[in-house]
N, C-alpha and C positions, 0 to 999 in steps of 0.2 A: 590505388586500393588502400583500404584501411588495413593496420594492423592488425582490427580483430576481424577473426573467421565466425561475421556471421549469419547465417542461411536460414530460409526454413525452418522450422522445428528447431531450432535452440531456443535452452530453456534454462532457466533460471530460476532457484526455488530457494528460498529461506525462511528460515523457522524462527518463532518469538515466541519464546516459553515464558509463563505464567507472569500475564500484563498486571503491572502491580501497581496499588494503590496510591500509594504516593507520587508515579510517572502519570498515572491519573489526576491527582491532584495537584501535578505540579504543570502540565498540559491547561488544565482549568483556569490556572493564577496566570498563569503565560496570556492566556486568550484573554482572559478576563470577562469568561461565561462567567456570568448569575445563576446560571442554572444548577440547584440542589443538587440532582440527578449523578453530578459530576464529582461532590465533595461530601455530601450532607447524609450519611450512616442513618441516621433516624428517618429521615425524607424518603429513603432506598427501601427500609424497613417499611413503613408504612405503605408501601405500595405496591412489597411483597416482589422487592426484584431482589435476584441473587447477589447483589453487589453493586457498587458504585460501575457507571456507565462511563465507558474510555469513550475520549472525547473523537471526532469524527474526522478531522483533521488528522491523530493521529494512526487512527485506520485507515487511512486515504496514506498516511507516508507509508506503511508498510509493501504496499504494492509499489511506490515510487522507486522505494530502492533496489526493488529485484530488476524495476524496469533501469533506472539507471546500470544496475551490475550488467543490462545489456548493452548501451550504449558507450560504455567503458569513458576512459578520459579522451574528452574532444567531442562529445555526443551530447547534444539537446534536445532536452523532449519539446517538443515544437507543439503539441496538441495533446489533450487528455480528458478522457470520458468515462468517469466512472456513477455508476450508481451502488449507492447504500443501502444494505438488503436487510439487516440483522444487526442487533448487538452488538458489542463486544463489554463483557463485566468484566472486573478485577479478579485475578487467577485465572482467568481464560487462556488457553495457549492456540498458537496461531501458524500458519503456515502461508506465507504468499507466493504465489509463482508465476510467469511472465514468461509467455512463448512468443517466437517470432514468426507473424503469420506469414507475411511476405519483405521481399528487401529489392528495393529500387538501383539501379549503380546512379547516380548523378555526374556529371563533370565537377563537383565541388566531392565528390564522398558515396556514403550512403544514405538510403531512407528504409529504414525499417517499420512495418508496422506491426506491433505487438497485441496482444492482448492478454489480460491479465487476471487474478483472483485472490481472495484472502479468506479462506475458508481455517472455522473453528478445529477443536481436536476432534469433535463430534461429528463434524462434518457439514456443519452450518454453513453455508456463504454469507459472509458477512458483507464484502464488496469485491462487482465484479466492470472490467473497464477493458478500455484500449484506449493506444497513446498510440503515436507517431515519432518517430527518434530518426535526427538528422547524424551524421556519423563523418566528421569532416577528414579530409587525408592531412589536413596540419597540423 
């Protein structure tokens, strides 16, 4: 058996207060989107959106790490399925969380399957998923 106790309905939730503009635009340079949307204040303006738009990758990590916080150290997400629902702008604040729907025993460990969300302060879903996390006894 693994070290972590985990079952059914565990759950995992973390919070990311107001996504800022610069982890935006430094997300942007990282990838090396072209896309205005991501940097460009006047582009944002002209198209009447509240803010530069955080990059999608980085709302895809938010959910990763609540799912990691369940597979603890020695745990691989082995599969992951998420869809991209909504936004997320600059000063937005965020909540992800990651339950365990079901847990497998294996002879190597565990297999958990989770599923997950990143929903705004307003209550927007932003990105909703399920992963597979293997959970080895070494």
């Amino acid at each position: 058996m693994t070290d972590r106790d985990i079952q059914p309905g565990t759950e995992v939730r973390k919070r990311f207060e107001n996504i800022r503009e610069e982890d935006v635009k430094l997300m942007t340079a990282i990838t090396r989107d072209p896309n205005p949307i991501h940097f460009d204040r006047q582009v944002v303006d002209k198209m009447g959106l509240p803010g530069l738009i955080n990059q999608g990758a980085s709302n895809l990590s938010y959910l990763v790490q609540v799912v990691e916080e369940i597979s603890g150290t020695g745990g691989d997400i082995t599969d992951i399925d998420v869809r991209f629902r909504n936004q997320v702008y600059e000063g937005d604040s965020l909540t992800a969380t990651a339950t365990v729907d079901t847990v497998d025993e294996t002879e190597d460990g565990l297999i958990a399957n989770v599923t997950g969300s990143v929903i705004k302060s307003d209550d927007t879903v932003v990105v909703t998923g399920s992963a597979t996390v293997e959970i080895s006894d070494a």
